[in-house]
Kinemage of the C-alpha trace (Angstrom):
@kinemage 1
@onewidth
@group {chain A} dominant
@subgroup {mainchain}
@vectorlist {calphas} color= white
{ca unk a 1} P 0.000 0.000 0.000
{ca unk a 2} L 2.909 2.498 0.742
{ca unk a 3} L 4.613 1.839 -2.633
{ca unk a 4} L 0.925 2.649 -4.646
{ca unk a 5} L 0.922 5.287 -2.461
{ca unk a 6} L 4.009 6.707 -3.335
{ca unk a 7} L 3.417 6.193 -7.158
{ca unk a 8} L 0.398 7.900 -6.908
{ca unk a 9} L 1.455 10.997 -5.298
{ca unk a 10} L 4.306 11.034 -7.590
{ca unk a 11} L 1.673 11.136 -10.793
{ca unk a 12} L 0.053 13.561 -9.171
{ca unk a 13} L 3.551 15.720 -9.133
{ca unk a 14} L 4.135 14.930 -12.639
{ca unk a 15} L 0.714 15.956 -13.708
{ca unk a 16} L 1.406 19.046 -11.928
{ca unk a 17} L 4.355 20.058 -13.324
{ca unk a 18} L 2.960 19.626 -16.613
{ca unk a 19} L -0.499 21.702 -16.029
{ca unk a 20} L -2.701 18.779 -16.208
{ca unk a 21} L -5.056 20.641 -13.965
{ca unk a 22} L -5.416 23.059 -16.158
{ca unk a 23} L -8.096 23.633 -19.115
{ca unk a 24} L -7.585 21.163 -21.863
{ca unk a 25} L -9.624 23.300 -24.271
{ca unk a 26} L -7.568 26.315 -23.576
{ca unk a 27} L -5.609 27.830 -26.555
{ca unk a 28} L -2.323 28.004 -25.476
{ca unk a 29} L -2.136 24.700 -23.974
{ca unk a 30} L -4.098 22.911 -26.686
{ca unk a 31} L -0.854 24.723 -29.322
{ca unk a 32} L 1.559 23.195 -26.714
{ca unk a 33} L 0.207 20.082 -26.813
{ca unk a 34} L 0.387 19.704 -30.665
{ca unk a 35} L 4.100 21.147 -31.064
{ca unk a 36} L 5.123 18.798 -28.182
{ca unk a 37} L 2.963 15.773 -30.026
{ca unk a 38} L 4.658 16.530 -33.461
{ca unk a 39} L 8.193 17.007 -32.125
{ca unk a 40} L 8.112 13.363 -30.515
{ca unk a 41} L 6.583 12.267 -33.574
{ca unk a 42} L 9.354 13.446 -35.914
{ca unk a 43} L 12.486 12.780 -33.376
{ca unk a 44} L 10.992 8.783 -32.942
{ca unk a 45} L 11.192 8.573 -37.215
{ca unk a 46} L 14.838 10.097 -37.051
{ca unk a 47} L 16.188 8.128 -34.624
{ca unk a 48} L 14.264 4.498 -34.775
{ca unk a 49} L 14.413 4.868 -38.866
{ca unk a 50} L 16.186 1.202 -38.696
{ca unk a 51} L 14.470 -1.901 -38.233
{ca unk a 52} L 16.634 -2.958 -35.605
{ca unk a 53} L 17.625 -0.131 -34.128
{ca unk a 54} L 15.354 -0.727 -31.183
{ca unk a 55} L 17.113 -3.630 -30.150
{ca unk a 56} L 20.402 -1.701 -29.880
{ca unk a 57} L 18.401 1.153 -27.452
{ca unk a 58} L 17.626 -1.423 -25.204
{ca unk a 59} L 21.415 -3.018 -25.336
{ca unk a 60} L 22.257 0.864 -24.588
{ca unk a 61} L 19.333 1.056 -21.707
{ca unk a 62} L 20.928 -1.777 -19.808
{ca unk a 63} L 24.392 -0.479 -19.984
{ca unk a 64} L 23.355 2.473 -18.565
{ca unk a 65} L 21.319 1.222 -15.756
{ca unk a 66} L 22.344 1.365 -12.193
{ca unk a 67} L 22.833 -1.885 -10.651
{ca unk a 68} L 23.031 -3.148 -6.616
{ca unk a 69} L 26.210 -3.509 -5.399
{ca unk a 70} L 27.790 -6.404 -5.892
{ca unk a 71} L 25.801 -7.428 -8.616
{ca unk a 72} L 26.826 -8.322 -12.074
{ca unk a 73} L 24.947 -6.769 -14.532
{ca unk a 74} L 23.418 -8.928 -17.051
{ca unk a 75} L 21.268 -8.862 -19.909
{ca unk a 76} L 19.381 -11.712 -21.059
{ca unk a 77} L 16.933 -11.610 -24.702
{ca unk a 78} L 14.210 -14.361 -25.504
{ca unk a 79} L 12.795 -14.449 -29.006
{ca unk a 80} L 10.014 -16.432 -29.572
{ca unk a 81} L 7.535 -16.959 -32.764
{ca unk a 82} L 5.060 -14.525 -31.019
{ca unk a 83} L 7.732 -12.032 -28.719
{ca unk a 84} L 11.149 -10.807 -27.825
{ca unk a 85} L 11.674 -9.818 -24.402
{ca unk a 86} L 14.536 -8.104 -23.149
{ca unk a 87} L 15.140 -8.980 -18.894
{ca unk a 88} L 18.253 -7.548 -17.187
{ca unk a 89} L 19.049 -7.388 -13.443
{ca unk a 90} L 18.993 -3.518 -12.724
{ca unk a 91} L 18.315 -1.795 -9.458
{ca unk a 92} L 15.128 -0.103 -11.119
{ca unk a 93} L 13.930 3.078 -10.966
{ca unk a 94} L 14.099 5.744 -8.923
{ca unk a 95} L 11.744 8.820 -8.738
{ca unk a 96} L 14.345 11.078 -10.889
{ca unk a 97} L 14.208 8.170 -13.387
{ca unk a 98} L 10.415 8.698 -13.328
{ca unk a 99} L 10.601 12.234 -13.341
{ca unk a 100} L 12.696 12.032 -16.156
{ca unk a 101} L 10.702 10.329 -18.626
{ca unk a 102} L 8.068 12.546 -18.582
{ca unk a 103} L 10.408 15.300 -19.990
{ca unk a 104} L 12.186 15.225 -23.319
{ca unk a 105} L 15.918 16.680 -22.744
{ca unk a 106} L 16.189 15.980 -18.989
{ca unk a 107} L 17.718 12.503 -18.455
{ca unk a 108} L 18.996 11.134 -15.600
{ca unk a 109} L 21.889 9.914 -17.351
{ca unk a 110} L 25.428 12.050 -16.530
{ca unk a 111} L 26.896 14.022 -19.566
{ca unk a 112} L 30.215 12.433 -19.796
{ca unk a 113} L 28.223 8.891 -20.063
{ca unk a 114} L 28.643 7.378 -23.833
C-alpha cells in the first residue's frame, strides 16, 4: 500500500508540473500540446528509422542502468515466434528516473556517459 501510495502521489507531481489541472480546451495549452505531439513524432522517425535499431536502445538502456552492489549486470533476450523480451538485473527506478521520462531533454543519465 505504501509503494501505490508513493506512485500515486508522484503522478500527481508529474501531472502538476505539466499543467494537467489546467483547461484542456484552452488555446495556449491545446498549441503546446500539438508542437510537443509533433516534435516526438518526428524525433521517434529520425532516430528508430532502422528496423533494428530498437534492439540496440535497449542493449544501450541496460548499460546504462544502475545496478546493486555487488551485482553483475546482465542482460538476457528471448525471441520467440510470437515475442522478444529483453530482462536484465537492474536496481530499477528511482523517482528522478520517473521524473525524467516525462520530460524530453532531462535525463537522468550524466553528460560524460557514452
Amino acid at each position: 500500500a505504501d509503494e501505490a501510495d508513493a506512485t500515486s502521489r508522484l503522478c500527481d507531481r508529474v501531472g502538476a508540473m505539466y499543467g494537467a489541472s489546467e483547461s484542456e480546451a484552452s488555446g495556449p495549452m491545446r498549441e503546446l500540446r500539438g508542437i510537443t505531439t509533433f516534435a516526438i513524432h518526428r524525433l521517434a522517425e529520425e532516430l528508430y528509422a532502422g528496423s533494428a535499431h530498437f534492439v540496440l536502445e535497449l542493449v544501450q538502456n541496460a548499460d546504462d542502468n544502475d545496478y546493486p552492489a555487488g551485482v553483475v549486470p546482465e542482460l538476457r533476450v528471448e525471441v520467440t515466434p510470437a515475442a522478444i523480451r529483453f530482462f536484465n538485473n537492474e536496481a530499477g527506478f528511482s523517482e528522478a528516473n520517473a521524473l525524467a521520462l516525462c520530460s524530453i531533454g532531462r535525463s537522468t543519465k550524466r553528460a560524460d556517459d557514452p
